[in-house]
MARVOTI-267972 format. One record per atom (N, C-alpha, C): residue in one letter; x, y, z. Coordinates in steps of 0.02 Angstrom, whole numbers, padded with zeros to 5 digits, always signed. Atoms other than C-alpha are relative to their C-alpha. Example, Ala and Ser with C-alpha at 12.3 -4.5 7.8 and 13.67 -1.06 7.14 Angstrom:
// MARVOTI-267972
a+00045-00059+00000/a+00615-00225+00390/a+00045+00060+00000/s-00042-00059-00003/s+00684-00053+00357/s-00039+00055+00037/
// end
This chain:
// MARVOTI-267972
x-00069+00011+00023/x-01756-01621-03602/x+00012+00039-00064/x-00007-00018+00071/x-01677-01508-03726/x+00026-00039-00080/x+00000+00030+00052/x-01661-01556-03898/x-00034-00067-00021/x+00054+00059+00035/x-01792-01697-03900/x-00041+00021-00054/x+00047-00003+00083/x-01900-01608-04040/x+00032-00015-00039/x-00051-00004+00033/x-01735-01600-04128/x-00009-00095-00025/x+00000+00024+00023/x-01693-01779-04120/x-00079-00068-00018/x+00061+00028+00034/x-01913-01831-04154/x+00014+00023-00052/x-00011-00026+00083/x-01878-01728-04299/x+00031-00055-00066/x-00040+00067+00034/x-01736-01845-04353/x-00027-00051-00004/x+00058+00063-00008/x-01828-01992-04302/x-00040-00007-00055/x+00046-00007+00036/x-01977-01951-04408/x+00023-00013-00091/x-00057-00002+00081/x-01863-01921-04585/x+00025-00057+00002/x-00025+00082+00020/x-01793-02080-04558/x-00042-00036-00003/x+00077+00043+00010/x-01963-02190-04527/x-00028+00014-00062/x+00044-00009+00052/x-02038-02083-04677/x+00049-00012-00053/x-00029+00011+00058/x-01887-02117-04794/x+00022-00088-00009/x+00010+00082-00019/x-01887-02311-04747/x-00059-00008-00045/x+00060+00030+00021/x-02066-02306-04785/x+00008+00025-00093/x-00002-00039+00073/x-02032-02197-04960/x+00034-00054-00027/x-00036+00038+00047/x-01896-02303-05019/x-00024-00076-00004/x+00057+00076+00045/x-02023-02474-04997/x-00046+00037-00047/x+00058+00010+00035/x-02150-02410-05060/x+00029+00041-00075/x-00004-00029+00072/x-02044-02296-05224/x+00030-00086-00025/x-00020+00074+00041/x-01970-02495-05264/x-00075-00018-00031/x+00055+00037+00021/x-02138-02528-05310/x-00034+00038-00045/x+00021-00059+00014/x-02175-02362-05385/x+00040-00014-00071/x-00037-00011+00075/x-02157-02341-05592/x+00033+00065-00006/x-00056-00069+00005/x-02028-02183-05645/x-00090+00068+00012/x+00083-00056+00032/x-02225-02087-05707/x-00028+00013+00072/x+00046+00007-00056/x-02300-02127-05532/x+00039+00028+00056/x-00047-00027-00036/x-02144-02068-05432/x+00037+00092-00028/x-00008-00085+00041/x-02127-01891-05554/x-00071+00028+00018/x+00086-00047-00013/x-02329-01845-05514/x+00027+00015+00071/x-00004+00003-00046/x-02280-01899-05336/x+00042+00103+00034/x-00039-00053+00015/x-02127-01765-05347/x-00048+00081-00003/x+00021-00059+00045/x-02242-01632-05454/x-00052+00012+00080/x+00053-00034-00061/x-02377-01618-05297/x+00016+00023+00061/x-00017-00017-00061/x-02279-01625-05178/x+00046+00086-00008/x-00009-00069+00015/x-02203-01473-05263/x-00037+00061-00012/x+00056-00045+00014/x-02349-01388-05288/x-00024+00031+00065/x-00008-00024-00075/x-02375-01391-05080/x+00052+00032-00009/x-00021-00021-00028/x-02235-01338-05065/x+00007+00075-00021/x+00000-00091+00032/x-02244-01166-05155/x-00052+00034+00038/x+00060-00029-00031/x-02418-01149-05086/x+00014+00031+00081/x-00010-00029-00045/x-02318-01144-04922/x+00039+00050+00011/x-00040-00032+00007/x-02201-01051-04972/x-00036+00071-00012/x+00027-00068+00007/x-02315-00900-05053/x-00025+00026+00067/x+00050+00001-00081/x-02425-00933-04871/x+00048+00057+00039/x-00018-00009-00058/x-02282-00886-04774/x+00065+00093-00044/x-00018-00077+00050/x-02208-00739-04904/x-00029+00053-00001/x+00057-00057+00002/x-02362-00641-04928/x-00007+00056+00090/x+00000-00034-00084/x-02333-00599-04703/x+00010+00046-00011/x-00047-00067-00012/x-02224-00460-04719/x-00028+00056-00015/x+00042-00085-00023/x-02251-00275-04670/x+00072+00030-00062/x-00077-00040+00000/x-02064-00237-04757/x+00002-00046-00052/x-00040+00044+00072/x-02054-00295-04937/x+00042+00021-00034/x-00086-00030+00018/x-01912-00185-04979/x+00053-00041+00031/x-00027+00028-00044/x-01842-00280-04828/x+00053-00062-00008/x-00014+00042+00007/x-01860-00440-04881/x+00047-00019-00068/x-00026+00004+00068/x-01809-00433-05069/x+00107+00034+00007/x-00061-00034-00022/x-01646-00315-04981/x+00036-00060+00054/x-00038+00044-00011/x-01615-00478-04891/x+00037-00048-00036/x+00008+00039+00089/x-01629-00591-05048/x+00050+00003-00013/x-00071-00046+00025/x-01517-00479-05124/x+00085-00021+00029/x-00053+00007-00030/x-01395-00471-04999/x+00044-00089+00009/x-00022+00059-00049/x-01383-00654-04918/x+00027-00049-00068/x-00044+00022+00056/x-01352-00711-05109/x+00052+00037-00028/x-00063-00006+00026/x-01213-00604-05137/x+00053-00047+00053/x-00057+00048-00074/x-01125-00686-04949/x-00002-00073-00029/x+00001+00090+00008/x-01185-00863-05001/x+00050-00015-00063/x-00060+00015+00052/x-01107-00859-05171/x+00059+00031+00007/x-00075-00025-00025/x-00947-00771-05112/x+00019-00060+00023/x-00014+00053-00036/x-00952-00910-04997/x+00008-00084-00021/x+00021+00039+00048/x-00996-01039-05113/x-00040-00055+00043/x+00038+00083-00016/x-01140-01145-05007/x-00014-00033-00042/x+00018+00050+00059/x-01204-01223-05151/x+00035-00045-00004/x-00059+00042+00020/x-01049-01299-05187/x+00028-00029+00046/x-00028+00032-00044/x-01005-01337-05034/x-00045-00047+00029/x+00029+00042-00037/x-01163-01421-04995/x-00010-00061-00040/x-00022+00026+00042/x-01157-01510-05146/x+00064-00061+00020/x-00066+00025-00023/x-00982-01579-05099/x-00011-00035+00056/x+00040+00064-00048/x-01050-01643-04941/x-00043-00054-00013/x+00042+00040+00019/x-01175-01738-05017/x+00044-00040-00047/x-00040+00047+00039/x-01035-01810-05147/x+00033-00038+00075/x-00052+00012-00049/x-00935-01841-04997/x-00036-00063+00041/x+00045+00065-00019/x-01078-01952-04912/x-00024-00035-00043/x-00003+00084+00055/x-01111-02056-05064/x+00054-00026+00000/x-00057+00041-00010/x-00951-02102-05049/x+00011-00050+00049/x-00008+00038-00076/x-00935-02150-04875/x-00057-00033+00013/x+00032+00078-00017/x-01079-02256-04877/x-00017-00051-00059/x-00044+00025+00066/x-01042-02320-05047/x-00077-00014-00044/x+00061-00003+00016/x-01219-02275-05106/x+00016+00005-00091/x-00004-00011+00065/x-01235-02306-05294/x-00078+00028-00034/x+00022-00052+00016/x-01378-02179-05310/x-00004+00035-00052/x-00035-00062+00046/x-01403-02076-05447/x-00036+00070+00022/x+00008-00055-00012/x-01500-01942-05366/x+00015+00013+00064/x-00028-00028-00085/x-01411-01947-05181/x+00001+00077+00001/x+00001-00045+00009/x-01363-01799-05225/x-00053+00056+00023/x+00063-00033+00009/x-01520-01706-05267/x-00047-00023+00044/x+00068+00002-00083/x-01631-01797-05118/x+00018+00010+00056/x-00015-00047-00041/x-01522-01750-05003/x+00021+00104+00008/x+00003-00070-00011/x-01485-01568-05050/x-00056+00029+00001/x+00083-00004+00012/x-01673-01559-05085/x-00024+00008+00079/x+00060+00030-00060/x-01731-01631-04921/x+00031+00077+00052/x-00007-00016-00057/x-01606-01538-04822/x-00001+00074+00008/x+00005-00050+00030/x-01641-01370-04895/x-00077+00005+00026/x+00045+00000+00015/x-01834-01412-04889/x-00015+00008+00089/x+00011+00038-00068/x-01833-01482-04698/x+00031+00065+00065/x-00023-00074-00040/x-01735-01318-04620/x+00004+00067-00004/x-00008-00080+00017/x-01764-01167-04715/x-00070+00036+00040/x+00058-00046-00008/x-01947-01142-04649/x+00016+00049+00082/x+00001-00017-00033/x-01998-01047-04511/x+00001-00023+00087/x+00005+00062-00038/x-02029-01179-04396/x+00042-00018+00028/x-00073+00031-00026/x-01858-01237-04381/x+00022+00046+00046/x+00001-00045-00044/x-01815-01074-04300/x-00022+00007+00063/x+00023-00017-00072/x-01941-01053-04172/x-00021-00043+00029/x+00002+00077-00044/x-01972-01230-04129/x+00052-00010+00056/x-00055+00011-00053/x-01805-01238-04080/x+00032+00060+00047/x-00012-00052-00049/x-01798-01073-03992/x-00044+00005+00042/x+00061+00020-00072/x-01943-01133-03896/x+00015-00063+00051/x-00033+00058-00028/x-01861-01302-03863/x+00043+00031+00061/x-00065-00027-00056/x-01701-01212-03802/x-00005+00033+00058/x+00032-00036-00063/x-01780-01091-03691/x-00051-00024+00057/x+00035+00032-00029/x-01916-01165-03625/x-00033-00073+00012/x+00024+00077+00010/x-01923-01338-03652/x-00077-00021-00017/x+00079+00004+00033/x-02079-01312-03766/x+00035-00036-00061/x-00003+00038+00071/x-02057-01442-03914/x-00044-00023-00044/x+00068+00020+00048/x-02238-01433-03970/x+00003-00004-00081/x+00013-00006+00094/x-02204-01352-04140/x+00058-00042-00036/x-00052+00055+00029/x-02050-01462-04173/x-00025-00065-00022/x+00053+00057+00003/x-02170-01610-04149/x-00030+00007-00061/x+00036-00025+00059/x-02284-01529-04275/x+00028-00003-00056/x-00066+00013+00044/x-02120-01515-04395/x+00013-00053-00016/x-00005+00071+00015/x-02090-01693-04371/x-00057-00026-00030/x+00021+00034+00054/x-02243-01743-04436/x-00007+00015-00067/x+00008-00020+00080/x-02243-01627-04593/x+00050-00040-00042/x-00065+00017+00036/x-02057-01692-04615/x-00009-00071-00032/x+00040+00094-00006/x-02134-01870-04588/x-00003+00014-00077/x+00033+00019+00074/x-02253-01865-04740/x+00047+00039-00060/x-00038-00057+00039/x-02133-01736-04829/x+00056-00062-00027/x-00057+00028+00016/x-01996-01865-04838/x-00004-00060-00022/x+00006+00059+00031/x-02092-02028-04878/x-00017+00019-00076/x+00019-00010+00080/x-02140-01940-05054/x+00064+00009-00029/x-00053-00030+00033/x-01965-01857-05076/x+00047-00081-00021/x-00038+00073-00005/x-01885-02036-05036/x-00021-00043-00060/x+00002+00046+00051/x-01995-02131-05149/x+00018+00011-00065/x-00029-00033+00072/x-01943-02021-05305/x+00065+00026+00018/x-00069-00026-00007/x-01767-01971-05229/x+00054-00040+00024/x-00027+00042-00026/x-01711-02110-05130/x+00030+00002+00066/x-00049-00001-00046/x-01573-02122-05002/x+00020+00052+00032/x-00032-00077-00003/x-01504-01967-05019/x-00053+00046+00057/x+00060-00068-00038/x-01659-01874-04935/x+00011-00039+00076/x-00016+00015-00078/x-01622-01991-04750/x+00060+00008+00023/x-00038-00018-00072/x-01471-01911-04718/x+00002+00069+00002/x+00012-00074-00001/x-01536-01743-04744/x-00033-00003+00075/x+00011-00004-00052/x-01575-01808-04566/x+00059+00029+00045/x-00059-00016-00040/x-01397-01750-04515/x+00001+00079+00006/x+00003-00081-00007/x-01426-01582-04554/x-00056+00026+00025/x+00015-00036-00057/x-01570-01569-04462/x+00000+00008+00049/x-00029-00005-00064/x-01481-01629-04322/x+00032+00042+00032/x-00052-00060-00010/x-01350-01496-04334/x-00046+00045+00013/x+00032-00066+00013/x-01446-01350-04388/x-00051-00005+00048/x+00018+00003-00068/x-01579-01395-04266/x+00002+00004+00072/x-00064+00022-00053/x-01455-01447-04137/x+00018+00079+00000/x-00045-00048-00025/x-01366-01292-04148/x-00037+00076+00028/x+00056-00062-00015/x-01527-01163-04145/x-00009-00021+00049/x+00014+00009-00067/x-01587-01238-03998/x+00069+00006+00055/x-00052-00018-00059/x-01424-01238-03899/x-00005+00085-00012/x-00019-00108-00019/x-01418-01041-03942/x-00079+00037+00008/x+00062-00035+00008/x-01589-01024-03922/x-00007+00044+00052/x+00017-00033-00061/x-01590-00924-03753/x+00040+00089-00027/x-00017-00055+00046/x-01484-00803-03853/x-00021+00023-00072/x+00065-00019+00052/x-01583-00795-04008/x-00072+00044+00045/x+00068-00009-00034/x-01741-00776-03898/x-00009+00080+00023/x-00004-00065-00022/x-01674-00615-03845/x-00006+00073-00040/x-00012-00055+00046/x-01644-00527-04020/x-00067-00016-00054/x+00064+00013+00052/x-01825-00616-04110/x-00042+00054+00018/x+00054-00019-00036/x-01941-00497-04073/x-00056-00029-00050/x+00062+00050+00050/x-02116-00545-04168/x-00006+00014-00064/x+00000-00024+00059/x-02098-00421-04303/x+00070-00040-00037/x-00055+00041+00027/x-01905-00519-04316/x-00020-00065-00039/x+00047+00069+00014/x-02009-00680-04342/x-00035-00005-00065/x+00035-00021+00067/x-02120-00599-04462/x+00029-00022-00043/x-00034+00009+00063/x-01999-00562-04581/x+00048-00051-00003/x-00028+00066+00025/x-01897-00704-04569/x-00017-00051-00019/x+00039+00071+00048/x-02040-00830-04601/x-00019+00042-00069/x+00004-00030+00085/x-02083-00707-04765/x+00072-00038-00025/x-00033+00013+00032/x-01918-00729-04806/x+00020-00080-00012/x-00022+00067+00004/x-01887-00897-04775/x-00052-00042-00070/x+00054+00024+00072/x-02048-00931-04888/x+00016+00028-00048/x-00020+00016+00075/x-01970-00872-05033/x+00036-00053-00025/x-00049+00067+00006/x-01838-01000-05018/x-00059-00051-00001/x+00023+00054-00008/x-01964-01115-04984/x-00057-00013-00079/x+00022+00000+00086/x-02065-01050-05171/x+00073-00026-00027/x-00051+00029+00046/x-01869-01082-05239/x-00006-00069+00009/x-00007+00062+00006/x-01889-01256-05193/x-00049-00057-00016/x+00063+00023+00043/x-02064-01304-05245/x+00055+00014-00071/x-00025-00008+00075/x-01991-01216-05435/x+00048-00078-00008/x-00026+00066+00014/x-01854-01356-05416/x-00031-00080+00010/x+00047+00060+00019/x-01951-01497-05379/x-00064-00023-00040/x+00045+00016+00037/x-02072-01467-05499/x+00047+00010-00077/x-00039+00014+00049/x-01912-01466-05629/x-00010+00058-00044/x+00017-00075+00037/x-01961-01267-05682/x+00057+00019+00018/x-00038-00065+00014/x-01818-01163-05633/x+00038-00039+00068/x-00041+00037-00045/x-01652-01253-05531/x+00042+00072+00021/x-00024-00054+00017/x-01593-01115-05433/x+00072+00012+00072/x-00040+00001-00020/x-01448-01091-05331/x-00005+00015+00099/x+00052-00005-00041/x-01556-01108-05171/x+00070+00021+00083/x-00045+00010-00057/x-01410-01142-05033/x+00042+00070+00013/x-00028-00041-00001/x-01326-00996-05087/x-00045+00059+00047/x+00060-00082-00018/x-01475-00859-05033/x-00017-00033+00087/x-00004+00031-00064/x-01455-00958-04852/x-00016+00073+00054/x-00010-00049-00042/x-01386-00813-04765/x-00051+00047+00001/x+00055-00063-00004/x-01542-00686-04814/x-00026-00012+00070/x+00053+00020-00048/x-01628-00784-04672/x+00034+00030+00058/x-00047-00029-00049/x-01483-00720-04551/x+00018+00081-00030/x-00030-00063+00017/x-01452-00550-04640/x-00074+00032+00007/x+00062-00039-00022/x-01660-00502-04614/x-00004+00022+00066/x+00037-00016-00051/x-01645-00509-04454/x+00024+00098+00044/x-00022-00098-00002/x-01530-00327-04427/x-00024+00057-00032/x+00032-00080+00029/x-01617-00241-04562/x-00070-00010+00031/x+00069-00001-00040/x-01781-00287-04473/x+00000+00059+00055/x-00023-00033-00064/x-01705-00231-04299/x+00013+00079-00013/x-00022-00092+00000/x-01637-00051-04379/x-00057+00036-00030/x+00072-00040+00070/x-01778-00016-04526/x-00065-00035+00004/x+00081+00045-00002/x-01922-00131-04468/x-00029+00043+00041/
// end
């Protein structure tokens, strides 16, 4: 069935931010900031992991480049931002970092590589192994973010419904324009985003992460012409 990795994915983020938000009530501010700091420290480690791939580092840095001038033209940041005000509202969450655990989570939970070809394996072939795999990183990924972020990080389950949701429905048309070297460089690139978001959760350098979105969609033409 298509889109079952999709909604284990969801699944998983919700169970692990249930379990985060018992167990951060019990958690002192000191014990929920280390929590934070390691889990930021993975996440850079995955981030350099999946950076260091690339054959085309003019490529990637020329996506960088690019996909943050479209994003801030566009203003994601701000607009994702605004969504996240928009759902503290509507569930009348008095939060003070909704905000920040959901733009966090949902930034953290769909930029990798993974998300991509999970669900372009889902869509096409009704392979949902590596989605599975996803779900459990997201799992443990989201009971740490939860216990130091709260609320905010379980409905960063909506966006990986969508964004999930929507790769896999186009996955039969994706599937056609990935080739492996496309893959390549889009998990490089995606792992820089994924070093920008270790820097922010380890409270070094807050950086306008949502905006540089589009690189991940603007690598894949200069791959195809200059890769």
């Amino acid at each position: 069935m298509p889109f079952k990795g999709t909604l284990v994915n969801v699944l998983a983020v919700v169970i692990g931010c249930v379990i985060g938000m018992a167990i951060g009530d019990r958690l002192s501010d000191r014990f929920k900031s280390t929590v934070l700091s390691c889990l930021g420290l993975g996440t850079i480690l995955i981030g350099i992991k999946l950076a260091v791939l690339t054959d085309h580092l003019t490529l990637v840095i020329g996506a960088i480049l690019s996909g943050g001038v479209i994003g801030t033209l566009l203003d994601l940041e701000g607009r994702l931002e605004r969504l996240a005000v928009h759902l503290k509202r509507g569930v009348k969450s008095d939060s003070a970092t909704f905000v920040t655990g959901f733009v966090s989570a949902s930034l953290l939970f769909c930029v990798g590589p993974m998300t991509v070809i999970g669900s372009i394996q889902d869509g096409t072939i009704g392979d949902a192994s590596l989605l599975y795999t996803k779900s459990i990183l997201d799992g443990f990924a989201s009971i740490a973010l939860a216990s130091g972020l709260g609320v905010g990080v379980m409905f960063a389950g909506l966006t990986v419904l969508v964004v999930q949701g929507g790769l896999t429905a186009a996955g039969a048309a994706l599937a056609d324009i990935t080739s492996s070297q496309v893959i390549v460089e889009m998990s490089a690139t995606g792992g820089l985003l994924i070093v920008a978001i270790g820097l922010y959760l380890l409270d070094i350098k807050k950086l306008p992460l949502a905006n540089l979105l589009p690189a991940l969609v603007v690598i894949v033409p200069l791959t195809m012409i200059f890769g």
